[in-house]
N, C-alpha and C positions, 0 to 999 in steps of 0.2 A: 087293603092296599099293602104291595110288599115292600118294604125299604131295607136298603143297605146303611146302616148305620159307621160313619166314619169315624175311625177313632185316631188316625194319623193324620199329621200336619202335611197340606200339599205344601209341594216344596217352593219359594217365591221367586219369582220371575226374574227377576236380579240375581238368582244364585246362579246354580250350575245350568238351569234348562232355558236360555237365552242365546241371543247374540254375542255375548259380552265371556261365553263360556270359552268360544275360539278365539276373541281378541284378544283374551289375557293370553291366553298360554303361546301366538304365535309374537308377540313382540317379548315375553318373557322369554322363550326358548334362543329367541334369535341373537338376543342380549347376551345369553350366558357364553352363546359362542364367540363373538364378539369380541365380548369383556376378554375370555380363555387368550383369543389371537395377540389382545394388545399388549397380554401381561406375557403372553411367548416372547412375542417380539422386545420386551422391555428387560426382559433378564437372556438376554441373545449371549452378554458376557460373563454371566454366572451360571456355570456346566451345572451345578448342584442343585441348584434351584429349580433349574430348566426342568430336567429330571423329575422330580417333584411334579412340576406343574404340566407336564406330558402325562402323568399318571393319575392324576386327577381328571384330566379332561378326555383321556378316554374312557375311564370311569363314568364321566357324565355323558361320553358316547353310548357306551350302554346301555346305560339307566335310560336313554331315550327311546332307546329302540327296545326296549322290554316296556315301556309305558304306550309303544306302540301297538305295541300285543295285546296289552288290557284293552286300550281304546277300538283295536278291532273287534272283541269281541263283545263290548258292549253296541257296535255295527249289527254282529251276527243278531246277540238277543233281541234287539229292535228288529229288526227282521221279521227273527221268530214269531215274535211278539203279532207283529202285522199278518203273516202272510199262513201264519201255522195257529196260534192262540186263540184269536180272534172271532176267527171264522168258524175253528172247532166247535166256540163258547156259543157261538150264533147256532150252532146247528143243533147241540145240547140243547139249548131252552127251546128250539121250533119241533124238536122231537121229545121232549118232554123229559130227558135224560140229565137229572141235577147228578148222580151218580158219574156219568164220563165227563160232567165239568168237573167235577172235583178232580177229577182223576188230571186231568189238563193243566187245570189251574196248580197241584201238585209237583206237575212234570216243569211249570213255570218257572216256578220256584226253586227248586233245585238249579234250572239255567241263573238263575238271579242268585243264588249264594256262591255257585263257582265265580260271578265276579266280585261280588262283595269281598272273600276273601282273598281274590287275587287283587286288586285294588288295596285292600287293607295291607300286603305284603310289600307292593308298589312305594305305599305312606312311608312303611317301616324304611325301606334301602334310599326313600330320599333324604330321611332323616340321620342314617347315617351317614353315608355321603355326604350331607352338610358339614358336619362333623368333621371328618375328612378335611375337606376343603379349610375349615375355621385350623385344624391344624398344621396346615401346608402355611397359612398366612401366616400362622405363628411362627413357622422354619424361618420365613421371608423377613417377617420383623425382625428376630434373633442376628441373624447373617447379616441384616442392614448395619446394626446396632453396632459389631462387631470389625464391618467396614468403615464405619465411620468414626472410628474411636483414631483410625489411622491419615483423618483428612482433618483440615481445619474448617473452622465453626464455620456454619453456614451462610451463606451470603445473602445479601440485604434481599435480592430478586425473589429469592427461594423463602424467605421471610413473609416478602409481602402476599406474596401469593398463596400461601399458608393459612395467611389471616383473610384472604377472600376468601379460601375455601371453606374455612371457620363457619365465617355470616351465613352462605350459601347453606351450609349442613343445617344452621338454628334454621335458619326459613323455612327448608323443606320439613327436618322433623315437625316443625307449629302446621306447615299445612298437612302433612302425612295425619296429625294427629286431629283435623278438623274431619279431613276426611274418611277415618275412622267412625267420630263422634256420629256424621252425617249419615254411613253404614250402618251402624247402631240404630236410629231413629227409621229408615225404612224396614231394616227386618222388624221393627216395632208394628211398627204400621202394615207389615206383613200378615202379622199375628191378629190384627185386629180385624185384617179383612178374613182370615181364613175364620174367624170367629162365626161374621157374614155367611159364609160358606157351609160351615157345618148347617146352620140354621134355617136355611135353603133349601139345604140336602134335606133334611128332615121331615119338611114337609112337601116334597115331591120325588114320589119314586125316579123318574127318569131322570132328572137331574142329579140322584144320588148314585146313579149307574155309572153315571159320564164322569160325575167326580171321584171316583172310586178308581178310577181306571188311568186318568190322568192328573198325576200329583203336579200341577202345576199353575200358577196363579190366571195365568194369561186368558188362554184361551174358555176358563171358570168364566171368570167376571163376563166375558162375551157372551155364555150359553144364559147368563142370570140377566142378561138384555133381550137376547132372544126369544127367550122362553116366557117372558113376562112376567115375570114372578110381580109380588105385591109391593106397590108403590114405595111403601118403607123401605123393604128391600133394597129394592130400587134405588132411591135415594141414597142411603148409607152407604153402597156400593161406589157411586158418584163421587163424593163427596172423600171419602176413603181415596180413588182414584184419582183426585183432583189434589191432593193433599202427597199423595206416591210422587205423580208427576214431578210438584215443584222441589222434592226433598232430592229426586234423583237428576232434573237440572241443575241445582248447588252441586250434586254429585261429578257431575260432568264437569263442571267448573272448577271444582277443585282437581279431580284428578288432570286436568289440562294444566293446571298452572303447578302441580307436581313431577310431570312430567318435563315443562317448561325448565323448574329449576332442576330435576335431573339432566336434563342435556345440557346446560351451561356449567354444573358442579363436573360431566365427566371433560367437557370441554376444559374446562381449567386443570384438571388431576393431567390431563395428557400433557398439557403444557410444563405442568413441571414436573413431570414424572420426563422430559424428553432435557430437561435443564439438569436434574439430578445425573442422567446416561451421561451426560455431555463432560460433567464433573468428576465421571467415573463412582458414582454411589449409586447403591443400589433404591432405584423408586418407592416410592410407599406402594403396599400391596392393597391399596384404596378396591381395586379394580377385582380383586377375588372377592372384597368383602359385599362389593356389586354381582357376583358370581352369585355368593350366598343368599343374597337379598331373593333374588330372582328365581334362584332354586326354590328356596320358601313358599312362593308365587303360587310355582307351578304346585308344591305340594300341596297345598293350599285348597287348590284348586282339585285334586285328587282326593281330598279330605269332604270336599262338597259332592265329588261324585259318590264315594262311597256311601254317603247320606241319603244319596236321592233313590239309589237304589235297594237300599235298607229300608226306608218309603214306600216304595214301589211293592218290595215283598211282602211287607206288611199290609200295603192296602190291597192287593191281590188274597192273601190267608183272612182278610176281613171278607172278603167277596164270597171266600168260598166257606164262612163258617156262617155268615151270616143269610146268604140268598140260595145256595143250594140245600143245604142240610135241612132233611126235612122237610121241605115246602112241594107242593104240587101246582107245577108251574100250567100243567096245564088245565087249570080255570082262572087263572088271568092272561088272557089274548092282551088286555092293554097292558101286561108288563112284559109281555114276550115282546111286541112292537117298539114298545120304547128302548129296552133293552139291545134289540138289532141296531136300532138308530145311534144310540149311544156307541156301540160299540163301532161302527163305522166312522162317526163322527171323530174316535179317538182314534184311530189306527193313520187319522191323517196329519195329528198330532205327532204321533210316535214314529211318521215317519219323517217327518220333520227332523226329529231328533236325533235320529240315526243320519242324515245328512248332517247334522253336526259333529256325528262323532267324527264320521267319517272325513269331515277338514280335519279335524284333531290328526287324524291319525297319518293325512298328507304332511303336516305338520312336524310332527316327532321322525317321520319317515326320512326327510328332506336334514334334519338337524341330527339324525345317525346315522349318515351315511356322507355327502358330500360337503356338507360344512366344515367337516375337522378336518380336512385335504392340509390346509397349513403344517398340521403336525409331522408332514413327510418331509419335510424338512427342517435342515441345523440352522437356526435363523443366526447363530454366529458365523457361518459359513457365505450370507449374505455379504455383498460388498457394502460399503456407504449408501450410495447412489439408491442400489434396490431398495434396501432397510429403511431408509426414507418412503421410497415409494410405496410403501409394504404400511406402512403403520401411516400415512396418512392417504392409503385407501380406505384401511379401518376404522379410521378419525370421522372420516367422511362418511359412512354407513351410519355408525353411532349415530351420527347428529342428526343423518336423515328421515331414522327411523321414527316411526311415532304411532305410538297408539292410537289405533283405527278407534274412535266413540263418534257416538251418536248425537249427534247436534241436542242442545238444550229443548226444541221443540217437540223430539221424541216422547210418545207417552211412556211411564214408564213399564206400565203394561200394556204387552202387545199383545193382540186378538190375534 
């Protein structure tokens, strides 16, 4: 019997290769702009500032549409993958040619490290960029501090609201931090299913084909019901999944009631950040450091893609050192069959995922290009009237927005 022996971790369902992959990045992208507009509009009578914060946010105009770029070409290798890779691998083992998989498998790989390391460069300019940004806020603080040394102390309104905004930030950090905690104990429970998994693999050729091919938890645990593997199995599998479920329902629930207190904490900053304009001092730059927050997000979230496809390389250079080299594929007919099934089986997988990327990349598309239209104008050049209307259109976006999740009854692996 031939086996593919896996030595990489598939990557878990909750990371990058879900639904949850496009949710994050299009209410985080959407925020950044946002946040960019209200803080335009909020330094309308500070030219110096302004300046600043116009160069920052076509910065982050960029940086989208170059994140565009990655994401399209992780479209293209999903593709590949499907409609080139695949079928070649299928034709290899039915003509008995381990020598032109390798070769295939080879030319894969090479597609897969052009994005690893454009991806990984992607990491780099978000990270600086933050940077960036954390220094602009500091301009903003400075110039505050500087104006207001020329106003008297602040008043009791500006006071209280202060101290709401206080409570509100300890809340969210306590639950930001539960739901962390909560993160933490599924990738655990990740790990102990992919344990499951190897174990699986090991004793059945075709199932270690299909896993080899697709690093990713979901659609596994499905082929380990399907396939009937041994009761135990079976069980553990269950039981693991019953245990993902309910850690990734808390999951939901907290991230609802963090979003809950982010939209009342930006709700409140607007409100006195429009008390402070009124006083003629400049607002707290609250709203870039929600800039940063969200930038992080997305890089974050760019920090997982690189992973999955560092994965993917890996388990692909296991395929081809482990199942071609050497072996004579043609005196097992029952690994040639299983091996075409697998192979098919996943390519509906991967295409899947290239329909992911591919919202991703609507997504960065749409937030570098007609989102930052506001920056074509001097928003001190606005009258009263507009400038109102202007910042509580944006008031009213902000609040509306909300992170698309998936009800608590959701498993949290999906087949």
């Amino acid at each position: 019997m031939l086996h593919i022996f896996l030595k990489s971790e598939v990557v878990p369902a909750t990371s990058v290769w879900s639904s949850g992959f496009v949710e994050e990045l299009l209410p985080s992208s959407q925020q950044v702009c946002l946040l960019y507009h209200i803080s335009y509009l909020c330094l309308a009578k500070f030219p110096k500032l302004e300046r600043l914060l116009r160069i920052r946010a076509v910065e982050t105009q960029l940086l989208f549409g170059s994140s565009e770029a990655v994401l399209l070409k992780c479209v293209g290798t999903s593709q590949n993958l499907v409609s080139s890779l695949f079928p070649m691998l299928i034709r290899a083992v039915e003509k008995n040619k381990p020598v032109l998989a390798i070769k295939y498998l080879e030319k894969a790989g090479t597609w897969i490290n052009e994005i690893i390391h454009d991806v990984e460069k992607m990491v780099d300019r978000y990270d600086t960029h933050n940077k960036d940004v954390a220094t602009t806020t500091s301009d903003v603080i400075t110039e505050k501090k500087e104006t207001e040394k020329q106003l008297s102390q602040l008043t009791k309104e500006i006071e209280v609201m202060t101290e709401e905004i206080k409570k509100l930030e300890e809340e969210l950090n306590k639950t930001t931090a539960q739901l962390t905690e909560t993160e933490q104990k599924i990738d655990a429970k990740n790990r102990e299913l992919q344990d499951v998994v190897r174990d699986a693999a090991a004793k059945s050729s075709g199932f270690s084909i299909f896993a080899s091919i697709v690093p990713v938890i979901g659609p596994i645990v499905k082929s380990i019901y399907d396939r009937a593997t041994s009761p135990e199995v079976a069980a553990k599998t269950k039981a693991l999944e019953a245990e993902l479920n309910q850690l990734t329902a808390e999951k939901i629930s907290l991230k609802q009631k963090e979003w809950n207190l982010q939209v009342q904490a930006i709700d409140l900053r607007m409100k006195l950040a429009k008390v402070q304009i009124d006083k003629g001092t400049i607002p707290e730059p609250t709203h870039l450091g929600e800039v940063q927050y969200f930038l992080s997000k997305i890089q974050k979230i760019l920090v997982h893609l690189k992973g999955f496809w560092e994965n993917v390389y890996s388990l692909l250079g296991n395929m081809k050192d482990k199942t071609f080299v050497g072996e004579d594929l043609i005196e097992e007919p029952e690994f040639k069959e299983e091996f075409v099934m697998s192979i098919q089986a996943a390519s509906k997988v991967w295409e899947g995922f290239g329909l992911s990327c591919g919202k991703a990349v609507q997504i960065f598309r749409v937030q570098s290009k007609d989102a930052y239209s506001f920056l074509e104008i001097d928003p001190s050049s606005l009258s009263d009237d507009v400038w109102q209307k202007e910042y509580d259109s944006v008031k009213e976006k902000l609040q509306e927005l909300k992170i698309t999740v998936d009800p608590p009854s959701t498993p949290a692996i999906q087949n």
